[in-house]
N, C-alpha and C positions, 0 to 999 in steps of 0.2 A: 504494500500500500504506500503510497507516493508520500513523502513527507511527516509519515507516522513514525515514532522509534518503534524499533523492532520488538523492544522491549515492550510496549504497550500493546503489543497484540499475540494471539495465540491461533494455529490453525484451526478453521473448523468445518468442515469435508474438502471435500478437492480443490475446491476453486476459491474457500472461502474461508474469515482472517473473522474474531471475537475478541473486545478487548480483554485483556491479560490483567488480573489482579492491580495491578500499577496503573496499568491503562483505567480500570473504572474509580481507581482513587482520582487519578486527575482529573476525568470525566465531570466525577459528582463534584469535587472542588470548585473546576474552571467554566465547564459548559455550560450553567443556570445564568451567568452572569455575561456571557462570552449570547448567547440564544435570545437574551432579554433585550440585549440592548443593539440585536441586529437587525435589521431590514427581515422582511419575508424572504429566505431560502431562494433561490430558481434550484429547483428540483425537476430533476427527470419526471417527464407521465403526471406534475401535477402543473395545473393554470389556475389563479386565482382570479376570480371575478373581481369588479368594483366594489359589490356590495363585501366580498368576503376582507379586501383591502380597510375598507372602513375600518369595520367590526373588530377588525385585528387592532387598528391604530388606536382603536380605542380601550383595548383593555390595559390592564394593568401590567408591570415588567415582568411580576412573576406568573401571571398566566400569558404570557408571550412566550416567555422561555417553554412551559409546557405545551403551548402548541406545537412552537418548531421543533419540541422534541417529538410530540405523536407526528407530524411533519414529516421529519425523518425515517418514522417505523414505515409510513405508507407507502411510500417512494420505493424504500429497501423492497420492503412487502412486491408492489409492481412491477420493480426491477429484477426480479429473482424470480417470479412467480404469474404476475400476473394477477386479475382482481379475486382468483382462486384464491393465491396467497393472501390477497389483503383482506377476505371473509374468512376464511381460517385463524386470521391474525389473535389470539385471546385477548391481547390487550388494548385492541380498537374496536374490538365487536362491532363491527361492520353490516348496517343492515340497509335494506330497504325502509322508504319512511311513505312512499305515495306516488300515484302519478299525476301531474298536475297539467291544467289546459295549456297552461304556459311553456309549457316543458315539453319536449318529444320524448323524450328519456323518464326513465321515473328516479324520482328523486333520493336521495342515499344519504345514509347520515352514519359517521363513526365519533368515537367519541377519545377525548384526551385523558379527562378523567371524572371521576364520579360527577361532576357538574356540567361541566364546559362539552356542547358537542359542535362537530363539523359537518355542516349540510355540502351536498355534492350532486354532479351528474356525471355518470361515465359516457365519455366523446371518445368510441374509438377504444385506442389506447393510453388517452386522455382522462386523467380526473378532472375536470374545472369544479374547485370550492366555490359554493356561494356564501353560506352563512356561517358563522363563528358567537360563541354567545355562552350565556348560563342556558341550561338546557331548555328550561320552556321557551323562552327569548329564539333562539335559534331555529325550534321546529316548529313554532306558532309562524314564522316567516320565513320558510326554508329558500 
């Protein structure tokens, strides 16, 4: 992995790197503060909407950091897998939420953590986020 020390990471199947004891020390140290106070990610397989841009600007640093952390699982999840992997994912529980006039796609929502969910449509091999929110907030207006 390009610019990781070696030492931060561990193999894990053939093609693929987990970080190393040291590696999630620095992680949980550096990344909450390093995630809060950066822009939205560009991430492979995801697009944010305007309305999803908002909602993000408007939360607080430390529910910024946890989104572009669930951020990061979904992308990995798409990247590796595809949206098989990112519905198997256990810690985004990834569902359907409706299909709406507005929408050709039906609408999909995963979530960051017990509160905060991410409304979406899959484009493709495209996620486009719409909404970001405390959970009623977010699927009351998906």
């Amino acid at each position: 992995m390009k610019n990781i020390p070696e030492a931060f990471l561990v193999p894990d199947g053939p093609d693929g790197f987990r970080l190393s004891e040291w590696g999630t020390v620095v992680w949980d140290n550096q990344a909450k503060g390093l995630l809060a106070s950066a822009n939205l990610l560009q991430l492979p397989h995801i697009e944010y909407a305007p309305s999803f841009v908002g909602d993000y600007n408007a939360l607080a640093s430390p529910q910024r950091a946890q989104v572009q952390a669930a951020l990061l699982k979904a992308a990995a999840a798409l990247a590796t897998g595809g949206i098989t992997a990112l519905t198997e994912h256990t810690g985004l529980l990834y569902s359907s939420l409706e299909s709406r006039k507005d929408s050709k796609a039906p609408i999909d929502y995963f979530r960051v953590n017990d509160d905060i969910r991410i409304t979406c449509v899959r484009e493709g091999s495209i996620l486009r986020l719409r909404r970001v929110g405390r959970h009623d907030q977010a699927l009351s207006k998906p």
